[in-house]
Residue, then its C-alpha position, 0 to 999 in steps of 0.5 A: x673964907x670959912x673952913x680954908x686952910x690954904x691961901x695958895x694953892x697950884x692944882x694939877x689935873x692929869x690926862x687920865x683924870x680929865x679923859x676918864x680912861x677915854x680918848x676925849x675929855x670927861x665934861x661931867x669930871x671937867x665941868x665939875x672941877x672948874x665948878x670946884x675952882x669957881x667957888x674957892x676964888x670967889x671966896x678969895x683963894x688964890x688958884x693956878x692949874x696945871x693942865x695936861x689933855x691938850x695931846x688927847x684933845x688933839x687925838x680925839x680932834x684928827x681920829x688917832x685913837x691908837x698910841x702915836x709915836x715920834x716926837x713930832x708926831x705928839x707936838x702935832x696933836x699938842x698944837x691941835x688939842x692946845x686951843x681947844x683945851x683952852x677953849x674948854x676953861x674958857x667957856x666954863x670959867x665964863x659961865x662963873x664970870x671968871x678970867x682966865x689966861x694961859x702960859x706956856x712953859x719949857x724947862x729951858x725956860x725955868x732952868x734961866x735965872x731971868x727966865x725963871x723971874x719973869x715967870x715968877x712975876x707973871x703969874x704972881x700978877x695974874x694972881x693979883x688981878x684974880x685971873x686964873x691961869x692954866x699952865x701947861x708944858x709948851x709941848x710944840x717946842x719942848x721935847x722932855x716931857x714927850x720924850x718921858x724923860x723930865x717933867x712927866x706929864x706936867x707932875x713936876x712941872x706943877x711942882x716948879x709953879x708951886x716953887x714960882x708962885x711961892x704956893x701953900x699947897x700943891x694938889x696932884x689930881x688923877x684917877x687913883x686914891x694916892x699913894x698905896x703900899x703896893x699896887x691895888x690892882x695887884x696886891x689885895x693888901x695894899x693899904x694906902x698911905x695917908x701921910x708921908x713925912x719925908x719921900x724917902x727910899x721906901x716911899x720911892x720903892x711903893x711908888x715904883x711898885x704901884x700902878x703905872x696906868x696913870x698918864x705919862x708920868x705915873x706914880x713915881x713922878x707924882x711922887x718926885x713932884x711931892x718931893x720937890x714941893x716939900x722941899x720948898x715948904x710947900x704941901x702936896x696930896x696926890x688925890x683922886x680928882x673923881x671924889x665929890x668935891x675933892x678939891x673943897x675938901x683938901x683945902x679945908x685939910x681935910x684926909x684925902x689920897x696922901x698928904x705930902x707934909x714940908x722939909x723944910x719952912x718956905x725958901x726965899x725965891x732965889x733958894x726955891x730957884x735952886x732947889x728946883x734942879x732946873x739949872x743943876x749943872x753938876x755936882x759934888x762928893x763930900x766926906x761924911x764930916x763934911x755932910x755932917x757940918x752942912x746938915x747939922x752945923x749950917x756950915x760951909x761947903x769948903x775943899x778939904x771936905x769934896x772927895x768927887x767933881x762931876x758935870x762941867x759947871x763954872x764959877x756962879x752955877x749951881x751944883x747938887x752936893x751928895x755924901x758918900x753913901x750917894x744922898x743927897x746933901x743939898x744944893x748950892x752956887x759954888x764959887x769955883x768952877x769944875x776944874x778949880x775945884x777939881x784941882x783943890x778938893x781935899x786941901x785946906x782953904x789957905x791953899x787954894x791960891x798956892x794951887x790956883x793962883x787965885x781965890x775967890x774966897x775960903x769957901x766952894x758954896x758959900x751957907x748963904x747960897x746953900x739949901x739944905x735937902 
């Protein structure tokens, strides 16, 4: 596997990139993408595709070249366009004599801890048996994403498949060149940023600012999905999936788009789990002493240092820990559901069963069911 960097690697092609701009799929961008992912497994890269373009497939199938609103309405045009996105990889993957399969996901699905595994143990044997997988939301039976509101046109989904496959690099391919300062279309100043360290309030503020035409999503969850993907240990580069050979060249290392680079060294599969968000059921307040034992000390979550309970979680869920200026700490299975810990926050551990009655340990999130962000 000469000039390969990467091992594993989850793709992501976006609607706007698979279109075109149009209402139809583009076959020489498709057929040269699937070209691209054809030589890199048989040189024995192990690949898994996100894929949007069912609802525009489904579009362009019925006549409904205009916006289509309500939610039924785009779950028909995914159940119509679904089969025949498929049938597209398909043929072209049979043309290099190559396997493919597809799965179906929801975020309920991946937010259950079973679900999640049975998931994760799927797709890990299609990757044994060399068989390609093109994963799409299950947009006939899921909402979020057709609402706008959670995965975002399959960006953050195609960061959760990296965290289920345990990937090395996470490729988000659509129609423009990464992340820039400013929007290009706008702004003729706007550079773009090769290399991100760390998605932080001012990567938030560029992606916000930067041009929104790029299906359901945007920038801004392209960027979320980066987030989530380096939080797990793993790369992402937002790229322009329009540049000859792109895919071949990102897994070789080379500069392309923006390089998201990891937090953090790869997390065992339950800690991945946790740090998806998925099954984030409520959270925690801290102080600043606090914050400062859990990123600094790898110390314990215990009551003196919780100010704020929100959500109404119970004892084994996982909840996402904040300092008090609002950021993000990280993310644990707390020991004690939202009312007990609402009732001993800011008293010392050897109290907790004058106040409780009971205890079920010193600590509300244990460190070794704590991910630190």
């Amino acid at each position: 596997m000469n000039n390969i960097k990467y091992k594993r690697v989850v793709a992501k092609f976006g609607t706007s990139l698979l279109t075109g701009g149009t209402d139809h799929l583009d076959d020489d961008i498709v057929s040269s993408l699937v070209a691209q992912v054809a030589r890199l497994h048989k040189q024995g890269l192990e690949l898994v595709l996100v894929s949007s373009g069912a609802i525009a497939l489904g579009r362009h199938k019925l006549g409904m070249t205009q916006g289509v609103s309500g939610v039924a309405r785009k779950q028909v045009l995914a159940s119509v366009g679904q089969s025949r996105l498929m049938n597209v990889y398909e043929r072209l993957f049979s043309q290099n004599d190559i396997v493919v399969a597809q799965a179906l996901l929801t975020r309920s699905l991946l937010a259950d801890r079973a679900g999640y595994l049975n998931a994760r143990n799927t797709l890990l044997t299609l990757l044994d048996l060399r068989i390609i997988c093109i994963v799409n939301e299950n947009d006939v039976v899921a909402v979020d994403e057709l609402q706008e509101t959670k995965f975002g046109d399959n960006d953050n989904l195609s960061a959760m498949v990296a965290n289920l496959v345990d990937a090395d690099l996470l490729l988000l391919l659509t129609n423009t060149g990464g992340l820039y300062t400013a929007d290009p279309n706008l702004d003729p100043e706007a550079t773009l940023v090769p290399e991100v360290w760390r998605v932080d309030a001012e990567i938030e503020r560029m992606a916000s600012d930067t041009a929104q035409s790029l299906g359901t999503g945007g920038m801004i969850t392209k960027v979320e999905a980066a987030k989530l993907a380096t939080s797990s240990g793993v790369t992402a580069v937002i790229a322009d999936g329009r540049e000859p050979e792109v895919l071949v060249r990102l897994i070789a290392g080379e500069s392309v788009g923006t390089r998201f680079l990891p937090t953090t060294g790869k997390l065992e599969s339950r800690k991945r789990w946790m740090v998806s968000g998925l099954s984030n059921r409520g959270g925690l307040g801290v102080d600043g002493g606090a914050a400062r034992a859990l990123r600094k000390q790898n110390r314990s979550l215990l009551p003196t240092g919780i100010k704020k309970v929100e959500g109404e979680f119970q004892r084994g869920d996982v909840v996402t820990i904040y300092d008090d200026r609002g950021s993000i700490v990280g993310c644990g299975i707390t020991n004690y559901s939202a009312s007990d810990v609402a009732a001993i926050k800011g008293v010392h551990s050897d109290k907790i069963v004058a106040v409780l009655g009971y205890d079920y340990g010193a600590e509300v999130v244990h460190r070794n069911n704590l991910v630190i962000l």
